[in-house]
NULUMDREN-504627 format. One record per residue: residue in one letter; x negated, z negated, y of N, C-alpha, C in turn. Coordinates in steps of 0.2 Angstrom, whole numbers, plus 5000, padded with zeros to 4 digits. Each point is the difference from the previous one (the first is absolute). Last residue first. Layout:
BEGIN
AXZYXZYXZY/...
end
This chain:
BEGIN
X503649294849500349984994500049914999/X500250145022499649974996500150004994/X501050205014500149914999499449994996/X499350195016500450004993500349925000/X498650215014500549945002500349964994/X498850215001499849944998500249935003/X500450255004499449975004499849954998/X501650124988499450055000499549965004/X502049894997499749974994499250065002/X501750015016499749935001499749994993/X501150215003499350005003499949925002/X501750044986499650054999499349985003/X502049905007499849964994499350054995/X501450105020499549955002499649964994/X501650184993499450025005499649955003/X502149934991499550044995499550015002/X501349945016499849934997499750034994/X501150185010499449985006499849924996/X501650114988499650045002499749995002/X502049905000499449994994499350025000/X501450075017499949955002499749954996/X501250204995499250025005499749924999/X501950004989499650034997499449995003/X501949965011499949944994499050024995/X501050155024500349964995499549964996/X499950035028499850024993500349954992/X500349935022500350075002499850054995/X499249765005500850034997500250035000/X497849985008499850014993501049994997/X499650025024499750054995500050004993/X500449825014500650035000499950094995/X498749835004500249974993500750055001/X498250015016499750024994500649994995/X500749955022499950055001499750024991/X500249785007500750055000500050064996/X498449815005499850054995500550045000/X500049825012499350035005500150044993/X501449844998500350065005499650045002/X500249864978499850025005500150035003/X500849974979500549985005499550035007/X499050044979500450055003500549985005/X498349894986500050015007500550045003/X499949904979499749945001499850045011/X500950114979500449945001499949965006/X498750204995500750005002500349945003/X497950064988500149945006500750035004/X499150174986499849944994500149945004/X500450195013500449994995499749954997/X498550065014500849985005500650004992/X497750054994499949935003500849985004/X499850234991499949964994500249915002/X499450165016500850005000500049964991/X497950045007500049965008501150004998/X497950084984500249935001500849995005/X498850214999500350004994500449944997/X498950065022500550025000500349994992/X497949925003500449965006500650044999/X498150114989500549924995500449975008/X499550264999499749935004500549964996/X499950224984500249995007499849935006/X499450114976499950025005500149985008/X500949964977499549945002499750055006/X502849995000499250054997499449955001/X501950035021500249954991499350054997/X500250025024500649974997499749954994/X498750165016500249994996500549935000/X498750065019500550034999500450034993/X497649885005500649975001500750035000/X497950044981500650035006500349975005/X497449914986500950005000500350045005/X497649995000500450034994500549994999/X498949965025500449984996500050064991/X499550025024499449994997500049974991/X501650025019499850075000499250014994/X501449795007500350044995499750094998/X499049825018500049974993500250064996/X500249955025499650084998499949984991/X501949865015499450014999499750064999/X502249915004499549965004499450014998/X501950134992499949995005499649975005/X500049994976500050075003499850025008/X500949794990499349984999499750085002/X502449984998499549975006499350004998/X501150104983500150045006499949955007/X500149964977499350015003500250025006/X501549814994499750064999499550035001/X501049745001499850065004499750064994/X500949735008499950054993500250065003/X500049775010499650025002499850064994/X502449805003499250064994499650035005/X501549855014500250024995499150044998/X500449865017500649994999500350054994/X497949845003500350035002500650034997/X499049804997499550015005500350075002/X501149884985500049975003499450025007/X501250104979500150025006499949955005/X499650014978500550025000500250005007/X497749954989500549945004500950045000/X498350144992500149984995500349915003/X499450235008500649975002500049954994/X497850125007500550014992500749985002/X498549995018499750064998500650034992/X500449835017499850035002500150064997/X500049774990500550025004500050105003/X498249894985500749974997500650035003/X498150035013499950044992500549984997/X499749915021499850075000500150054994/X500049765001500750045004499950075000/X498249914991500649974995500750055003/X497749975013500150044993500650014998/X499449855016500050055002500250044996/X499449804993500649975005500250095005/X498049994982500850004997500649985005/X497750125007500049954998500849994998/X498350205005500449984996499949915001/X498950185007500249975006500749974996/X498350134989499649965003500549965005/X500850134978500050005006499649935005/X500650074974499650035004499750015006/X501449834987499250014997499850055005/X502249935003499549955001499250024999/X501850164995499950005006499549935002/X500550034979499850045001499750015007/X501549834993499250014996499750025001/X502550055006499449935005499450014998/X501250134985499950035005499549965006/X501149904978499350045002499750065004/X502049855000499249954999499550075000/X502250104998499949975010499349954997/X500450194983500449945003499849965004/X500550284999499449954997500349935002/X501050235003500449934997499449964997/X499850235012499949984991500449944997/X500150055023500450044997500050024992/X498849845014500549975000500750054996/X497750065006499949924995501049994999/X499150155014499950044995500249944992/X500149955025500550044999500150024991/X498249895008500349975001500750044996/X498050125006499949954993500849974998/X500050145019499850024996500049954993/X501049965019500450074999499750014993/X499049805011500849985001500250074995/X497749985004500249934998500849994999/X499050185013499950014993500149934996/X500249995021500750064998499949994994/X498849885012500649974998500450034997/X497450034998500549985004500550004999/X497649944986500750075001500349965006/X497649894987500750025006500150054998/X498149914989500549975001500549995004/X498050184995500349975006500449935000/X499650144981499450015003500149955006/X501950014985499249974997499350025007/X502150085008500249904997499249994996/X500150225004500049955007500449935000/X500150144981499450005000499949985010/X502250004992499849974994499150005002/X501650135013500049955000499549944998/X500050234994499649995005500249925003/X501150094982499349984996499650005007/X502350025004499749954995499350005000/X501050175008500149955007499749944996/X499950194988499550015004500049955003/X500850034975500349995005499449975008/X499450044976500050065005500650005003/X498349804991500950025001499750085001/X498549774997500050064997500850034998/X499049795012500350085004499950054996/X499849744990499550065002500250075004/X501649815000499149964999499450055001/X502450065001499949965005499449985001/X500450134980499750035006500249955007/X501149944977499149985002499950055005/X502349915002499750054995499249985003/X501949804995499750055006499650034998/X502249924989499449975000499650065005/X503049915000499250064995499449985002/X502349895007499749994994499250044996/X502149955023499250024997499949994994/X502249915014499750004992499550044998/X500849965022500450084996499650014995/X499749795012500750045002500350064995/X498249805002499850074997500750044999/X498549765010500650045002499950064994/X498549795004500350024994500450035000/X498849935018499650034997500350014993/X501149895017500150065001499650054995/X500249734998500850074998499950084999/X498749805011499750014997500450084994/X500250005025499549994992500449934997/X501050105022500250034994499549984992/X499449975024500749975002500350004993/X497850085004500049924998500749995002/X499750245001499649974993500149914999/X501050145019500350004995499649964993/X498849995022500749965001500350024994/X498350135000499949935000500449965000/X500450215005499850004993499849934998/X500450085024500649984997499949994991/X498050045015500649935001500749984996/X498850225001499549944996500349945001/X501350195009499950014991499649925000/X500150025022500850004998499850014990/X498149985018500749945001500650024999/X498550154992499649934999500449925004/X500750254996499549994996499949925000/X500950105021500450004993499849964994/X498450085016500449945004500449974993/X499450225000499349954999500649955000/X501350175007499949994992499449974998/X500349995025500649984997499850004990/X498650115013499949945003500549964995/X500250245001499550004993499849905003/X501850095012500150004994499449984993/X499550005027500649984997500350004992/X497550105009500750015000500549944998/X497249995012500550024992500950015000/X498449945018499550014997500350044993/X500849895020500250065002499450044993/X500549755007499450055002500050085002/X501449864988500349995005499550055006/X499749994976500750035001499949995009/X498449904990499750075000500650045001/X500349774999499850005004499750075001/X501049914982500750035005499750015006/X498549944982500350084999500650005006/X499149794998499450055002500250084999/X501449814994499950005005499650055004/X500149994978500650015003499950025007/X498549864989499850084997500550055004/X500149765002499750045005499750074998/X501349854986500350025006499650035004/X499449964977500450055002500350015010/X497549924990500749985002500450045004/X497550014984500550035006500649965000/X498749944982499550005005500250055005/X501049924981500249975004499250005006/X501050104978499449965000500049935005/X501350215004500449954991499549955000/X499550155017500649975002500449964994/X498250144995499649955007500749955001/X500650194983499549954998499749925004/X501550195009500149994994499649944999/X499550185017499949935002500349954993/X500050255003499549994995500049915002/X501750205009499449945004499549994997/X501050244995500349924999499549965006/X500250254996500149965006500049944998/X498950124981500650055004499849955006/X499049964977500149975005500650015005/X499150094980500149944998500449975007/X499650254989500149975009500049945000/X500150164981499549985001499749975009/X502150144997499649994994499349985004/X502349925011499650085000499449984994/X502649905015499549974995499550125000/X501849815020499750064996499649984993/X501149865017500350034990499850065000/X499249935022499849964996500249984994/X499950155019499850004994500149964996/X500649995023500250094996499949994992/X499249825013501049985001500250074994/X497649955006500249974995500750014998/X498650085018500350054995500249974995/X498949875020500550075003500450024995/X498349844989500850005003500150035003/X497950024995500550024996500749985000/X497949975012499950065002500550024992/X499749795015499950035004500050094997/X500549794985500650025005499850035007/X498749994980500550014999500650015005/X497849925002499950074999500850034996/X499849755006499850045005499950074999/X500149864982500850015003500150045009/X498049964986500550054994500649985006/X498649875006499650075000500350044998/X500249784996500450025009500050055000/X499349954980500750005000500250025006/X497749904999500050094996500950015001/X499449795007499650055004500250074996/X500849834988500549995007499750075006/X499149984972500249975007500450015004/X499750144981500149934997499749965004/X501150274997499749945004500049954998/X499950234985500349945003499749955006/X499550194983499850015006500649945007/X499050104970500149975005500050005008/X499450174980500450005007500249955002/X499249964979499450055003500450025005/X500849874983499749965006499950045005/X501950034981499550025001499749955006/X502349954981499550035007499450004999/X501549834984500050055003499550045005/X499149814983500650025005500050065002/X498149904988500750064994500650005005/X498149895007499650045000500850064998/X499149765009500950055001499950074994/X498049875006500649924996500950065001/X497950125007499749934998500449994995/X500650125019499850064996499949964994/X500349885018500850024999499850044992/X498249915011500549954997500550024996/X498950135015499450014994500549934995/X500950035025500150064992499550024996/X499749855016500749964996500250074996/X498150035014499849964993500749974996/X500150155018499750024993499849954995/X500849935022500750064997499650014992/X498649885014500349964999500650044995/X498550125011499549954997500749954998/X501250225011499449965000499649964995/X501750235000499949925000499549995000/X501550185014499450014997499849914997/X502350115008499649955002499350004996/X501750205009500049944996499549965001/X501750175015499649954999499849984994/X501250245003500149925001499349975000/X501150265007499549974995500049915002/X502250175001499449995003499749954996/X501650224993500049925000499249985005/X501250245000499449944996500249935003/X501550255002500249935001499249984995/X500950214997499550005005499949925001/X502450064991499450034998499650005006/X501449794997500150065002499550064998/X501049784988499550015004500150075002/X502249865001499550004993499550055003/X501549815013499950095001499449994994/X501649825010499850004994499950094998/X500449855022499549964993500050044994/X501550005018499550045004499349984997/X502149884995500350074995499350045005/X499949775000499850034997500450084998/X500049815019499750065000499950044993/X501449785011499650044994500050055002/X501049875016499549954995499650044996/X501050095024500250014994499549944997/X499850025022500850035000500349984992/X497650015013500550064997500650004999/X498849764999499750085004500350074996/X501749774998499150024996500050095005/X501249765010500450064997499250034998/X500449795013500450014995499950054997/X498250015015500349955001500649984991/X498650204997500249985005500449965003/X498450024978500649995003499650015008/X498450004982500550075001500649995001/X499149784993499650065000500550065000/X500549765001500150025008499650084998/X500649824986499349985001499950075006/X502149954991499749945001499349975000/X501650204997500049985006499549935002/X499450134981500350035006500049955005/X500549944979499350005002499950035007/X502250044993500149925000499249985002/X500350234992500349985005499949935005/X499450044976499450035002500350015009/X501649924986499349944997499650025007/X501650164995500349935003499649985000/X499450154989500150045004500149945007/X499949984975499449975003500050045009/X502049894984499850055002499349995006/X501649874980499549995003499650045002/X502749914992499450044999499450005005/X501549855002500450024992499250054998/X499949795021500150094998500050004993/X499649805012500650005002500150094997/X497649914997500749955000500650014999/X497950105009500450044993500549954999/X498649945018500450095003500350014994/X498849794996500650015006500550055000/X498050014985500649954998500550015004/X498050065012500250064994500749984997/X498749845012500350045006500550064996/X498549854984500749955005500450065006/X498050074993500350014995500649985001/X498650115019500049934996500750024995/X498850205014500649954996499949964997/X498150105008500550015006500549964998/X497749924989500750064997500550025009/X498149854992499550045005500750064998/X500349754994500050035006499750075003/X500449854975499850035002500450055005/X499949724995500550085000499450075002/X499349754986500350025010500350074999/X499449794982500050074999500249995006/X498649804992500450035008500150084997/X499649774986499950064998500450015006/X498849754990500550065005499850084999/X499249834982499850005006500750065003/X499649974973500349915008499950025004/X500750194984499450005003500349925004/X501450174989499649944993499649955004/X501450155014500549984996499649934994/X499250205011500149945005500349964997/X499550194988499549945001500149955006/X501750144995500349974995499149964999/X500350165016500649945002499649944992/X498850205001499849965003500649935002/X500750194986499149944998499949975005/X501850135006500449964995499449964997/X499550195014500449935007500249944994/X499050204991499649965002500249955003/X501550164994499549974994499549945000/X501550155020500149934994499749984993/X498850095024500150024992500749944998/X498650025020500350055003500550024992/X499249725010499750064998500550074998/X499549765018500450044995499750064997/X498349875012500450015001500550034995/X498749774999499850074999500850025005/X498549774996500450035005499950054997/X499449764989499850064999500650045006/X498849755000500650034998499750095001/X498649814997500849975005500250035001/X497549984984500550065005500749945003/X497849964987500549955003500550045006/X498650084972499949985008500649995006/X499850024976499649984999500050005008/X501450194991499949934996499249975004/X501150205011500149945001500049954996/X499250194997500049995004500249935004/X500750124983499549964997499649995004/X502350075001499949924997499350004999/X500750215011500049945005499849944994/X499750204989499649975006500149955005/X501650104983499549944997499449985005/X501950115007500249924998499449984999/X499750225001500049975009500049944999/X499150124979500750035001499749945009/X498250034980500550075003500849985004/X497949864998500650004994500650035002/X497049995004500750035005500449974993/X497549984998500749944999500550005002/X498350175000500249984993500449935002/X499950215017499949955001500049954993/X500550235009499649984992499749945000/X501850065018500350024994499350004993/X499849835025499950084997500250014994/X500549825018499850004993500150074998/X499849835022499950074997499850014995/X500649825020499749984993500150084999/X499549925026500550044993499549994994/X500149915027499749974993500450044996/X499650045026500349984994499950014994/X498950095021500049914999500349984994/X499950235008500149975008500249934997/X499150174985499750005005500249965008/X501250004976499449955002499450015006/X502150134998500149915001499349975000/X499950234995500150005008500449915001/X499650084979499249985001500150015008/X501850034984499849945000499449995004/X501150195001500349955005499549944998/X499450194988499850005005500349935005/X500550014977499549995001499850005008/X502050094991499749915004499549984999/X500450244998500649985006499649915001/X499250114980499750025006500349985005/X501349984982499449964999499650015007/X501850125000500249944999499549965001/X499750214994500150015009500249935001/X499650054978499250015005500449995006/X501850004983499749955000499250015003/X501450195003500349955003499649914998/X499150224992499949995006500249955004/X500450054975499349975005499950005004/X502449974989499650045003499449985000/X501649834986500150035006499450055000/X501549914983499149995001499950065006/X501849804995499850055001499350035000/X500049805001500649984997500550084999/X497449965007500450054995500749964998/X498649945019499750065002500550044993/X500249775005500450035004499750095000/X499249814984500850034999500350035006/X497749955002500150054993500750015000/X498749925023500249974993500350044997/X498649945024500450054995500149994993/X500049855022499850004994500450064999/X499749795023500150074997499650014993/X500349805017499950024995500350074998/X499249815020500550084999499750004994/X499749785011499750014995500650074999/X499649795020500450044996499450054997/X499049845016500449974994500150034995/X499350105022499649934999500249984993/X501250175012499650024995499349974998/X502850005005499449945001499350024996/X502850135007499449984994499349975006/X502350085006499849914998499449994996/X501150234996500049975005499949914998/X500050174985499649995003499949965006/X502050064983499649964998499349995005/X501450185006500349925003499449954994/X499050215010500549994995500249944999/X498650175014500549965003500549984996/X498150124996499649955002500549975005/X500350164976500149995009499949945003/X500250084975499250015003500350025008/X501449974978500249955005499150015004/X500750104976500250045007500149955004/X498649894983499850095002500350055004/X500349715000500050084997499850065002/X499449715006500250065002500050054995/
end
């Protein structure tokens, strides 16, 4: 079993004989730095199965458990299964499929060296079987998550009426995106105070991790099923009514806003998306929460999280080497240190270190946006986003970051650039007022690097988007200006990608 496979309904589990069979689980050194992931995320990990391991052995099951200072651990899963199995009369090994191609390709390629059978089983704890995913994309040129997120819909019956979706309408998002209002506080969240078991895996993390990203000291993740219920319970009795208004809002120093916070329990695999779903359309039906803030939960998790999965293994190994619009610049160090006086960043930047979380906005508008306007190259963006975020795993990440965030798939996840101005980030937030940059500057180092980047970025990718029909309108503006001005803005942005450090490698 893996560090995100901790559900006591996982295909490899089943048929298990707890007279006989032998769960092996192992934390292991090349899964904590093949990136040097966060401290938070490898303690929630370690902590996450330690706990599972000791709720098997309290209902009879034999688990071998190789702790990460373990001196004979051989840092990677392959090596634990072979050493494990030298020397004793195993019949065969059962896992379930795993969530990485990296790792789907070690462990094939140990089934492969290994005399004894090897049963890889599907991982079922997805709403969309993968085979099921193939199907729907088969026969389509392009692959709209709109449709995908429709097609889910009908066929697990949530927020329909008979044939047709509650209200009439499938998306609610244009009732989704109000920037925070004055007087508006965000409501106070759950965290998880850690136990004897939480601290010790972060005395580990603090130990043997030491030089990784992030800070420890606000840990507050769930790393049971008990404590998870509990974050998802105070979330959808006293933050979902306001999820729908809020939820691209962003505000300094607000980590949290309306999200669910469930990310990590549902990656790990100690919530099951369906019934997470299920349970919010029950606070819809209840009369307990709005239609649209129901609907844009729902969304998220049987329409984004599904559908990113379906594009990552229908598209790898390919996809992880896309670079559409040829990135080539290097990522500025205040990603690492938030030492910016751009406000939306350095706050991003220091709730990625303190927290290992930002939301999606600041994940997509801010860093994202800001990664893609510099022309960073799509590997080292992924890196980035792998290391900091505790809810990070690649078959999540990639589409979201490759695709999503950089259009560095050229359109596969969507249907065009997510490149923005400060003037959204303005609108969505209280950031700019606090801001040493101008938003309502133009051009000048005074003025927000997002506006000084953001026509530079539409010119310097002429070639490569202006057919777009989602950009009409930007590309129509920038024809309408002579030869000169329009030097002038690729001047301007070449300025402020070397002033922030964006630079080609040498």
């Amino acid at each position: 079993m893996l560090g995100d496979q901790l559900s006591d309904g996982l295909s490899a589990l089943r048929g298990l004989d707890a007279s006989v069979d032998v769960v092996l689980m192992a934390e292991v050194r090349d899964e904590a730095t093949y990136v040097k992931h966060h401290k938070q995320k490898i303690a929630l990990v370690f902590a996450a199965m330690r706990k599972f391991a000791a709720g098997l052995e309290g209902r009879g099951v034999k688990v071998r458990y190789v702790r990460i200072d373990d001196p004979a651990n051989t840092g990677s899963i392959a090596g634990e299964l072979g050493r494990v199995l030298a020397g004793h009369p195993f019949a065969g090994v059962v896992m379930t499929e795993c969530g990485e191609w990296r790792l789907a390709e070690a462990l094939a390629a140990f089934a492969k060296s290994t005399k004894i059978p090897v049963d890889i089983r599907e991982d079922d704890r997805f709403i969309c079987s993968l085979p099921r995913f193939n199907r729907w994309a088969a026969d389509k040129k392009t692959l709209t998550m709109e449709f995908f997120y429709r097609e889910m819909r009908r066929e697990t019956g949530l927020l329909m009426d008979g044939k047709d979706p509650v209200g009439g309408q499938w998306n609610f998002d244009k009732d989704n995106r109000s920037g925070l209002a004055r007087g508006v506080v965000p409501p106070r969240r759950m965290r998880i105070a850690p136990d004897a078991v939480t601290r010790h895996a972060m005395e580990d993390v603090e130990r043997l991790f030491g030089d990784h990203f992030g800070d420890l000291g606000d840990f507050g993740w769930p790393t049971d099923v008990e404590e998870a219920e509990a974050v998802l319970s105070a979330f959808l009795a006293d933050v979902l009514p306001s999820f729908g208004d809020w939820q691209d809002a962003m505000a300094a120093g607000q980590p949290w806003m309306w999200h669910g916070m469930v990310s990590t329990s549902l990656n790990l695999g100690l919530l099951d998306p369906l019934d997470v779903c299920r349970r919010a359309e029950a606070a819809y039906r209840a009369g307990r929460a709005p239609l649209n803030a129901v609907e844009g939960f729902i969304r998220q998790i049987l329409g984004w999280r599904e559908f990113v999965r379906g594009i990552y293994w229908s598209k790898m190994p390919e996809y992880g080497a896309r670079n559409a619009l040829d990135a080539d610049r290097s990522l500025p160090w205040f990603y690492w240190s938030g030492e910016t006086d751009m406000a939306c960043v350095a706050d991003a930047v220091r709730s990625s270190r303190d927290h290992a979380y930002a939301h999606h906005i600041q994940r997509l508008m801010v860093t994202g946006n800001l990664a893609m306007l510099l022309g960073v190259h799509p590997d080292a963006v992924d890196d980035w986003y792998m290391v900091v975020y505790a809810d990070a795993f690649e078959w999540v990440e990639m589409p979201n970051t490759r695709g999503m965030a950089t259009f560095a798939d050229g359109g596969i996840m969507g249907t065009k650039p997510y490149a923005a101005s400060g003037a959204y980030i303005n609108r969505m937030s209280n950031y700019c007022a606090g801001c040493r940059y101008d938003v309502k500057l133009k051009t000048g180092e005074g003025a927000c690097p997002f506006n000084r980047l953001y026509w530079g970025f539409l010119e310097r990718n002429r070639a490569r988007l202006a057919g777009n029909p989602r950009l009409a309108m930007p590309y129509r503006t920038l024809d309408g200006w002579d030869a000169a001005r329009r030097q002038a803005v690729v001047t301007e942005a070449e300025a402020c990608r070397t002033a922030l450090g964006a630079v080609t490698p040498a």
